[in-house]
N, C-alpha and C positions, 0 to 999 in steps of 0.2 A: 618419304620424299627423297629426291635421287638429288645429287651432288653433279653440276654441270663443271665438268673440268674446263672451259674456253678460260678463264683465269687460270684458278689454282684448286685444290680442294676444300672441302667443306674441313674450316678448322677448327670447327667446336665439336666434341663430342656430342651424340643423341642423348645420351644421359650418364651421368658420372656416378660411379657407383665403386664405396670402400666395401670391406670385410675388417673385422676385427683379424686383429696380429699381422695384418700385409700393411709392411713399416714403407712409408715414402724415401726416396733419397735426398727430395730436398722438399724443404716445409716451407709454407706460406705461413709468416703469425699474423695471422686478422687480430685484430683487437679481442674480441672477448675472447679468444685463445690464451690471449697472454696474462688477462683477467683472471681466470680458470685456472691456469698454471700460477698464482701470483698465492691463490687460495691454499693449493696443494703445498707450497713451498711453506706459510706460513703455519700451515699443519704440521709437516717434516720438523720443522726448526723447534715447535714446543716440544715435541716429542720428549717423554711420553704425558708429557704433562695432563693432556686429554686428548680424546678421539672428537668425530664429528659427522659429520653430514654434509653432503653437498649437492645439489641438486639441479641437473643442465635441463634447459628446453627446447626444443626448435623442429620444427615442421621436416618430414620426410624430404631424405636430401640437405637438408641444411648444413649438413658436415660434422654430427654427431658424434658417428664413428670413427670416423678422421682425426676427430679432436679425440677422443679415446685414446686411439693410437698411438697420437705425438703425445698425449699426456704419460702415457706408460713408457715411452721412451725417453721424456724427460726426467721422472722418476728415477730410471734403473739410471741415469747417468750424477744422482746428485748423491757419492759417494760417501758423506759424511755420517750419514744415517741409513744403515741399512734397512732396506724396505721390498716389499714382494708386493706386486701387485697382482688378484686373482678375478677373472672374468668369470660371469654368468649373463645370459640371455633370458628374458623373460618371454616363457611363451605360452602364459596364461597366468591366470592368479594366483598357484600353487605354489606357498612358500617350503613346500616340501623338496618341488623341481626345482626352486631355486638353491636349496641348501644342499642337494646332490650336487649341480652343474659344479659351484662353487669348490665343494669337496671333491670332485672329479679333477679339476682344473688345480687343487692344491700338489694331487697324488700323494700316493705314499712314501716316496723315496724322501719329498720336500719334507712332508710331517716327521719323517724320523732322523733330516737334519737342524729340524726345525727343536725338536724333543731336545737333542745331542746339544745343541745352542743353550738351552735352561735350564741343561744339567751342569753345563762347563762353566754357566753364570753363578749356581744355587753350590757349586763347590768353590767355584774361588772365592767368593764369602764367606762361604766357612773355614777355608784357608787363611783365609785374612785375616778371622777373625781369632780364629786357634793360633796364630802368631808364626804361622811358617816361617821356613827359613826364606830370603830377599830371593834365593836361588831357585827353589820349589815355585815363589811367585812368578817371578819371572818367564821359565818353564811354564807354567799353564797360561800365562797372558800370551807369550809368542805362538805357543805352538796349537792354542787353540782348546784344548782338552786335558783334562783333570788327571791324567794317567800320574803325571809326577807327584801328585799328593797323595792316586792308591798306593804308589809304591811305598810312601813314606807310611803311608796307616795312619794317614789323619784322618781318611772316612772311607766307606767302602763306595762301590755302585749300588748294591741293593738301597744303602740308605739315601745316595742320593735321591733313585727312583721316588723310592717313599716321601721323601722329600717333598719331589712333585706332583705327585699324588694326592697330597696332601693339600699345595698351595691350588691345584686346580679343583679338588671338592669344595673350596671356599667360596669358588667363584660364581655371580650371578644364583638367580633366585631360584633355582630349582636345585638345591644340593643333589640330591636323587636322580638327578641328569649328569651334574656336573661328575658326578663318584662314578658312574657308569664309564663313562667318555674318557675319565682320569684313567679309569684301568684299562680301556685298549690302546689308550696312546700309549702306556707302559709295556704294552707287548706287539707293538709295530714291528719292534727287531727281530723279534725271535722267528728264527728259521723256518719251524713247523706252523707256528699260528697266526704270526703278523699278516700274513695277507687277508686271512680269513677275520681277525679282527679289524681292517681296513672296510671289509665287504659290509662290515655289522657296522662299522660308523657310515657308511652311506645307505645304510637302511634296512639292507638281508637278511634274512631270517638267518640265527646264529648258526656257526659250522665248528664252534668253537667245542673243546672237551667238556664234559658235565661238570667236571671238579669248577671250571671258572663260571662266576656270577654273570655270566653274560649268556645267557639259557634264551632270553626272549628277546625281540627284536628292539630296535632304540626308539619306535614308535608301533604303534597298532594302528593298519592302513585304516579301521573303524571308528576310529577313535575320534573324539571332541576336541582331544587336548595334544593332538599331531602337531599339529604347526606350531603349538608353542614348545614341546619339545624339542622341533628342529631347529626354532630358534635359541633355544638355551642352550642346545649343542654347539649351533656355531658359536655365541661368547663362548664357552669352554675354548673352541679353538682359538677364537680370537685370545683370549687369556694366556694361552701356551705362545702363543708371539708373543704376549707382551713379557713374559717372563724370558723369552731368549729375546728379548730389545732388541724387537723387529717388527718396523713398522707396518701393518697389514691393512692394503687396502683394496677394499670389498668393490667390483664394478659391477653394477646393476644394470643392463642398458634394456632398452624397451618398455620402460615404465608404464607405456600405456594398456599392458596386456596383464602387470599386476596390478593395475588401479583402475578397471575397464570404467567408462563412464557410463554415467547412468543406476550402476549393478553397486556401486560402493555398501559396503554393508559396515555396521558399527566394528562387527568383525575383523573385514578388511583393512578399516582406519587402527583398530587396537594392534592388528598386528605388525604392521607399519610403524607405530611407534615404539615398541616394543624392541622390534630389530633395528630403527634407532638408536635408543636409550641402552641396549642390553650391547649391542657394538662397539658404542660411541663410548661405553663405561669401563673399558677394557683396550682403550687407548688406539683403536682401530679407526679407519674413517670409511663412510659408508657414501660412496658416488653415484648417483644413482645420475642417469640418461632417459629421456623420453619426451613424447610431443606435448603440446599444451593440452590436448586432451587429458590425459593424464594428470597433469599439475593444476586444473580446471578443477576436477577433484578430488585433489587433496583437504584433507581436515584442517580447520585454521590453525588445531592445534599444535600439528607437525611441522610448520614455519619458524615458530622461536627454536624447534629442534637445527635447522641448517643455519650450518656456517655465515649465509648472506639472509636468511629470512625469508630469503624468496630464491626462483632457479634462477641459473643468471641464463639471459636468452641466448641459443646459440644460431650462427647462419645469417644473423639479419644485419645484411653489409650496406656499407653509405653507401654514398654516390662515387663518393672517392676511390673506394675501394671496390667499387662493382665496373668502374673504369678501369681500374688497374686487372682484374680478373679478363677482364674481355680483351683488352690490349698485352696482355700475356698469352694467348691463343693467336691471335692476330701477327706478333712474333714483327713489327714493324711495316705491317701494310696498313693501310688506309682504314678506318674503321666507322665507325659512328658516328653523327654528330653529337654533340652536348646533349640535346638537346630526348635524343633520341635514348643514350644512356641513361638519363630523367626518369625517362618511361617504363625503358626496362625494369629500372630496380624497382618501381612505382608495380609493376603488374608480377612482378615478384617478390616482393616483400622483402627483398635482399636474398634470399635462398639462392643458392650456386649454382644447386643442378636446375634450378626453373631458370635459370639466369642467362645456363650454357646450354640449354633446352632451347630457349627463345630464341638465342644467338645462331643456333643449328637448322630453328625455320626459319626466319629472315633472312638467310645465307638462300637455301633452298628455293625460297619466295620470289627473291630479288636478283636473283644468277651471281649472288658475291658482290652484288653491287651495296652495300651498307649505306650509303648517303642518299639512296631512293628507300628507305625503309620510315615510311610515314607513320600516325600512329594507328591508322586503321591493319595496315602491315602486322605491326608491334600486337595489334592486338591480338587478329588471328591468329598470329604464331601462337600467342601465350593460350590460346585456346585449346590449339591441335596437340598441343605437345605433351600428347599422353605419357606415362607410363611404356617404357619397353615390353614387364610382363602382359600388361595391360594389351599392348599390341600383337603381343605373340600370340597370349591366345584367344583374343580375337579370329585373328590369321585363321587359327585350326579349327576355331567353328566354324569359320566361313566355307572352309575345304571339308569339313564334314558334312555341311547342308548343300554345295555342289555334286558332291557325291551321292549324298542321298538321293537328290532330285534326278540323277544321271542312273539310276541303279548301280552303280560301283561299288564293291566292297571298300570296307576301309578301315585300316585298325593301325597301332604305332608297332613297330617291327625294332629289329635288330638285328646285325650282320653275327657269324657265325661269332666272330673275332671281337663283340659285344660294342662296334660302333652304333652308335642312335639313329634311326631313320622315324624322324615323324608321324610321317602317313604314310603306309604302301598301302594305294589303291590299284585294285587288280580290276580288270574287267571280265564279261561272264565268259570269252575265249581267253580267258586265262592271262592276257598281257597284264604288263606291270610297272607301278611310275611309283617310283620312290622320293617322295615328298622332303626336302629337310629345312628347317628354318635355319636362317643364319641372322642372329638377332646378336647385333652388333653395337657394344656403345660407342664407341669413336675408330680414330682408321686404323689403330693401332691393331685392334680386337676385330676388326675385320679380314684385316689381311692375314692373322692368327687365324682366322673361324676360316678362310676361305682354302689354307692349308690342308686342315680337317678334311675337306669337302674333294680336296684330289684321292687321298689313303682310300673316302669313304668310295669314291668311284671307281678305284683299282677293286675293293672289295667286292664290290657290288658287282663288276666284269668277271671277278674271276668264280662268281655264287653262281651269276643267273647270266647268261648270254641273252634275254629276254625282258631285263628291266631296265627303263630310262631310270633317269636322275632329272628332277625337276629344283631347283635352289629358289626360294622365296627368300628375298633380302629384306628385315625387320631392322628399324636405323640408321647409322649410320650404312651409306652404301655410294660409290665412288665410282665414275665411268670405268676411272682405270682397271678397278679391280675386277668389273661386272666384262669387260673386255677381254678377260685372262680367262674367269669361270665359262665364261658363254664356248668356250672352244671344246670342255669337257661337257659340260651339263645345260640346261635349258634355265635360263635365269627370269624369276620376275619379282618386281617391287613391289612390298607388300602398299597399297594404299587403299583405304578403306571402302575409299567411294565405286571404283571401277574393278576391284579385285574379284568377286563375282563375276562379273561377262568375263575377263580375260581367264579365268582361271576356268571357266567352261568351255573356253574356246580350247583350252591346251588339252581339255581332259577328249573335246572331241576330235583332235588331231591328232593323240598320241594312244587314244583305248577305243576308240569308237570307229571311227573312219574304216571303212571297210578296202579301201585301194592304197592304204599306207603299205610300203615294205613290214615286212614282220620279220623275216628273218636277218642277219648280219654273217659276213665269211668270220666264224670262230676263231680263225688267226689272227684277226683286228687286234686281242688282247695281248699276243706276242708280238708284235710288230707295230703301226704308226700311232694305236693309242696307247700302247703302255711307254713307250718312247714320248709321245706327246704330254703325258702326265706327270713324267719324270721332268721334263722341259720348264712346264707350265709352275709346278711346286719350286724350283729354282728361281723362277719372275718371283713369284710371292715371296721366298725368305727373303728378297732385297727388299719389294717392299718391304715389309714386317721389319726388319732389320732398319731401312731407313726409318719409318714412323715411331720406333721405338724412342732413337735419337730425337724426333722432333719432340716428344713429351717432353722427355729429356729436360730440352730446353727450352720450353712453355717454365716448365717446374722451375728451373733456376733464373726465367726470368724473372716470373711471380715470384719467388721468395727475395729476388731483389728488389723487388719493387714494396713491398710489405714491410722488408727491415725499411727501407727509407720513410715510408711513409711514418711506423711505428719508430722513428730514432728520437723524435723528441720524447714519446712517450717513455722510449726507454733510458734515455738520459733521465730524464728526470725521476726514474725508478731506483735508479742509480742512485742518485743525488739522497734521493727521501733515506736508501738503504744504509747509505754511507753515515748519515745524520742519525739513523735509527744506531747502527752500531757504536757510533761514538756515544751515546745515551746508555747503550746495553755496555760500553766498557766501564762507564763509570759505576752501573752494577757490579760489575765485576769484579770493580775493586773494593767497592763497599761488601762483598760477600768475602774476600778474601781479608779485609780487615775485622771482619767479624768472623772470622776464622768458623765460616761453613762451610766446608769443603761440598756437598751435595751439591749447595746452592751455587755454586762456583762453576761444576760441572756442566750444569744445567744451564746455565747463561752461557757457557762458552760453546756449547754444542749449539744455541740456539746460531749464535755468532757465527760459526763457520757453518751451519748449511747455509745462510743468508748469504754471506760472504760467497760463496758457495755459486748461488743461484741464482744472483741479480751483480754482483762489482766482480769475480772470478778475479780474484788478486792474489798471486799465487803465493809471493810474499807470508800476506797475513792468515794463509792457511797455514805455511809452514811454522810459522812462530805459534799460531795456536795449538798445532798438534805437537810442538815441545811442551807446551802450557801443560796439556793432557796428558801426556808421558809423568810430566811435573805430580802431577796431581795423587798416579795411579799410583806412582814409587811412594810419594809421601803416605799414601791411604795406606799402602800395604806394608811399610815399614812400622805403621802404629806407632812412632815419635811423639813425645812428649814435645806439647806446643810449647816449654820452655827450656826445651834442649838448643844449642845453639845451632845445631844443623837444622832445627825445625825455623831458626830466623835466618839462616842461608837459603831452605827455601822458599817462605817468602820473602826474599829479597829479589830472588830470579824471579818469579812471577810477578811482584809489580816492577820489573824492570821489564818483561816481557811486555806489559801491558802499556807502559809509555810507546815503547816502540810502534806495539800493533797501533797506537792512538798517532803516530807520527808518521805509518804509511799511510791510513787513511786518508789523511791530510794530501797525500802524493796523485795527482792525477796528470797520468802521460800518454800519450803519442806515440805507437813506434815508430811515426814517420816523424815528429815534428819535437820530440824530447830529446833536448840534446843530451840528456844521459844518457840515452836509451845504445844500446849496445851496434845497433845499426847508423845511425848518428855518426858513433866513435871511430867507427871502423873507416868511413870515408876519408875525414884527412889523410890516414896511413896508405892509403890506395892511393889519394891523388898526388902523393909526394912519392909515394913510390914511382908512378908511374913518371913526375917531371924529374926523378933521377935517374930511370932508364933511360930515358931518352935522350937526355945530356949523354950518357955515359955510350949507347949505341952509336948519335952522331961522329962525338966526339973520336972512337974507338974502330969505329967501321963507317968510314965516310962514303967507302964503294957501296953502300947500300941505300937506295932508295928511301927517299921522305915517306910516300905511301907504308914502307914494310919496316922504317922505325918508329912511325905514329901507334901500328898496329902490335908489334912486340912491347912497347912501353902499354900500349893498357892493357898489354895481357897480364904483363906485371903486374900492375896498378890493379887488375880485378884479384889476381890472387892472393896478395898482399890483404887488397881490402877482407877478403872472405876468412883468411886467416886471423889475421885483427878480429872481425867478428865471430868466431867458432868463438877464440877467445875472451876475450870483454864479453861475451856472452856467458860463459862457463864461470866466470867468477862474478856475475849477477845475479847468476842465480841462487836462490834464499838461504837451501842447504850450505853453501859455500861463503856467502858475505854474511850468515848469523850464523856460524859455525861455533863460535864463541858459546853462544847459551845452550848447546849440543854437549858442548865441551865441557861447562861448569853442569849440568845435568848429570853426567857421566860420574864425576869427580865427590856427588852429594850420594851418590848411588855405593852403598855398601861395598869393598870387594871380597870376595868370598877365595 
């Protein structure tokens, strides 16, 4: 359908469409987004106390992978708990391809930082526990790595290795995998064989020397017991994170193509739960993404295995929020009635891209008129509005079976310079029309693809002085843009019903017709069309350039509108967070009165990812990671609990603990706290500025009211901003709890 510019353009994309790893600059939180994330956080915070399962659903288009994305980007920003997130794609039932993707997607460079991590862990406990010197401890906690305890010869690296060798043959139920797997994460490093042992944990036949036990592959492609070997391989891996406490979570997406419905075999289900259970036991979380198909047939049994019991459904937006979606495209013009927004989300199920599909025919339908968009309108839209792939190639059977019918050859081609030409159909004297789809989701990607379509035309002039360019628009398609194209190439719209007749009519004007010109003067290509081409790609990078801007701010409308809607939700997330940690402090203290230092740990970690990821109080982060400094010096010193520096520190730690229990209590405003550093600054500006002023009148009376009003608040602003750098600098946590830094310090051996 074509986009009639007499208004403005069609402002819904033809269909929205994410990729894994292409990050948004500004995010919309729909509700079950924040659900989702709510899940992941409370995983992070027990960490490692156990692994899990978690399980998303929602129809093609629903915003699956979008929610992927922002989930993987809210992860890598919740600092308190290191964690890696690893994608795989499912694209069929093979938990073999799925245990590659994943192991692909780790690399080997991550595996043997990952290795380096539970060796610096598995020595500073034996440091610790051999009674090093506070200095040697120190030394390995700052700088990462065990070197200062080989130099001292409290242990070597061979035995670290062995070490982990050891604590990884333990793991999961196939010892005989796991001792396999231990030995070539132990030779990642080495110069000659590491990469070759990387090839063999992704499945290749071994390349490794005869002298190492690793002779045969990690599976045999014939084999019964393949898949669960790949499964017992990845716990081993997952085991090696939890040993370098790193939290590792596994993303599954396409569920429906490892749990195909209908085909579920007891097989299927066993292995399903097994990658589960073998995951999840190893302090990992297992995310899995797919349509209800998929979760349709899941085993009853593998429900008690996820986090919620059930997937939580993703895409399916209210009415609230499918008004807000449509009026962030719309960008303050006129839109829908109520009435009609109803419908929409009613003949969409709340899905986004059905939502800004509908929104894209009813646009087209109506000439931009939205308040004639009835529900018989409403509904044909939701009818026509295929799939894009779906329409593309359509398109090219179409032009296949015109051609046939036409005798014209026809096959898909490419310029020397390996740009893509659709169809070139030739006729039997030999002319020639180079077909190209430009299948567009919105204008942004149009005026991008129409780009393409200048290069492809210089290409194409300077191959053949004898082939046209014919551009079939699929989508999204704009007068303005179809006005710039029509000056180089022959433009038509792809629509299903009439594309046949016109697209015989062009094949008989442009191959057939016996009194058309055939030949063109050769210089055209130096002279008014390559000059004209150059011109024409100049119009499009403004478009493309302006449209880019208008996502832009679609995108940061909608994320406005989302926080608002989602503020009480989040206040009151807040609220429950704040309550949950003042309950988790008084753990706190009862694990420090019972002098368990583990248990201590373990709460406090929970505390600041929460802290963390729902109240960011910058404050009680800081105080808690004095707590944790607290805790590491105490462990590593090995003090007798009835030494008196051992009651010095607990003293600092439940004094730290009132504290954290006495900001929580604190809830401010920068705009409306008058402690707040911004607040402060103001009086000193405005008295600044009514003492410039006196002092200008009074000092320089030849100068103008206008230009003393104007120098007094330049004072007044700088004065203020001054005042605030500072009152700022001493609010902040390191600086006004500098104190329990200080008695930290002083509890701390000096050597």
């Amino acid at each position: 359908m074509s986009n009639s510019d007499n208004h403005f353009e069609n402002p819904f994309p033809a269909t929205a469409v994410t990729m894994f790893g292409v990050r948004s600059e500004f995010v919309a939180k729909f509700a079950y987004m924040t659900k989702a994330r709510q899940h992941i956080v409370d995983y992070l915070s027990q960490y490692p106390k156990q692994g899990s399962a978690l399980a998303l659903s929602g129809g093609h288009g629903s915003g699956k992978t979008f929610l992927l994305n922002w989930l993987t980007t809210e992860i890598s920003s919740i600092k308190n708990v290191r964690s890696q997130t690893v994608y795989a794609k499912a694209d069929n039932d093979s938990v073999i391809d799925v245990y590659k993707q994943f192991m692909r997607s780790v690399t080997r460079s991550t595996l043997i930082d990952v290795t380096r991590a539970a060796i610096h862990n598995i020595g500073r406990n034996i440091a610790a526990a051999a009674q090093a010197t506070q200095e040697t401890l120190d030394k390995i906690q700052s700088s990462g790595t065990v070197q200062p305890a080989l130099e001292e010869k409290i242990f070597d690296t061979n035995e670290l290795y062995l070490l982990l060798k050891m604590e990884l043959h333990k793991i999961g139920v196939s010892p005989a995998v796991s001792g396999q797997v231990a030995y070539a994460i132990g030779i990642l490093e080495h110069p000659d064989f590491g990469e070759a042992a990387f090839s063999w944990l992704l499945g290749s036949t071994s390349q490794l020397p005869k002298e190492t036990p690793l002779q045969s592959p990690l599976w045999s492609n014939d084999s019964t017991d393949a898949a669960d070997v790949a499964v017992s391989a990845l716990e081993c891996i997952a085991g090696l994170y939890r040993l370098a406490e790193i939290a590792l979570i596994l993303i599954l997406d396409q569920m429906e193509n490892f749990l195909p419905a209908g085909s579920l075999t007891p097989t299927h289900a066993s292995l399903l739960k097994k990658l589960v259970e073998q995951i999840s036991a190893q302090g990992a979380l297992l995310l899995m993404a797919g349509t209800p198909v998929a979760w349709n047939s899941l085993p009853r049994d593998v429900g008690p295995r996820l986090i919620n019991r059930a997937p939580i459904m993703i895409g399916s937006l209210n009415a609230q929020e499918t008004n807000l979606l449509i009026a962030a495209y719309l960008r303050g013009r006129r839109g829908f009635a109520s009435e009609a927004v109803a419908t929409i989300r009613d003949l969409s199920g709340g899905n986004p891209r059905e939502i800004l599909r509908i929104s894209y025919e009813v646009f087209a339908r109506t000439d931009g008129d939205f308040q004639a968009a009835n529900d018989d309108i409403l509904i044909q839209a939701a009818q026509e509005s295929g799939t894009l792939a779906d329409r593309a190639t359509l398109a090219l059977k179409m032009i296949d079976e015109v051609a046939e019918r036409l005798s014209l050859s026809h096959s898909p081609a490419n310029t020397t310079d390996g740009q893509k030409i659709d169809r070139l159909v030739t006729s039997t004297e030999g002319r020639r029309l180079a077909i190209v789809l430009i299948t567009s989701p919105d204008a942004r990607s149009e005026a991008e693809n129409a780009r393409k379509l200048t290069h492809l035309r210089e290409q194409i002039e300077l191959e053949s002085k004898q082939s046209e360019l014919l551009a079939v628009t699929v989508g999204f398609s704009s007068a303005r843009v179809r006005e710039v194209v029509e000056k180089i190439a022959g433009i038509m719209e792809f629509d299903e019903s009439t594309f046949r007749t016109r697209l015989e009519q062009e094949f008989q004007n442009r191959l057939i017709a016996s009194d058309r010109q055939s030949e063109r003067d050769p210089s055209e290509l130096f002279g008014t069309l390559l000059e004209r081409i150059t011109r024409l790609d100049e119009q499009l990078a403004t478009i493309q350039a302006t449209r880019t801007e208008n996502e832009r701010e679609v995108s940061k409308a909608l994320q406005r509108g989302t926080a608002e809607l989602a503020e009480t939700e989040r206040a009151e997330i807040e609220a429950k967070t704040r309550h949950e940690l003042r309950f988790a402090l008084d753990e706190l203290h009862e694990a420090l009165r019972t002098e368990d230092i583990n248990h201590e740990r373990s709460v406090l970690r929970r505390l600041l990812v929460s802290n963390e990821a729902n109240v960011k109080d910058a404050t009680f982060d800081y105080l808690g990671s004095i707590y944790l400094d607290a805790l590491d010096s105490l462990q590593l010193q090995e003090l007798n609990l009835n030494q008196p520096i051992s009651r010095k520190y607990f003293l600092l730690r439940s004094d730290l603990i009132r504290t954290m229990r006495s900001q929580l209590s604190i809830r401010r405003s920068l705009f409306l706290d008058l402690r707040s550093p911004l607040i402060k600054s103001v009086p000193f500006g405005i008295a600044a500025a009514i003492y410039a002023g006196a002092v200008i009148i009074s000092s320089f009376p030849f100068r103008s009211l206008f230009e003393a009003v104007a120098l007094a608040a330049l004072v007044g602003v700088v004065v203020s901003g001054v005042s605030f750098v500072i009152f700022e600098a001493f609010a902040r946590p390191e600086r006004k709890y500098r104190a329990f830094a200080k008695r930290l310090d002083e509890l701390r051996p000096k050597m």
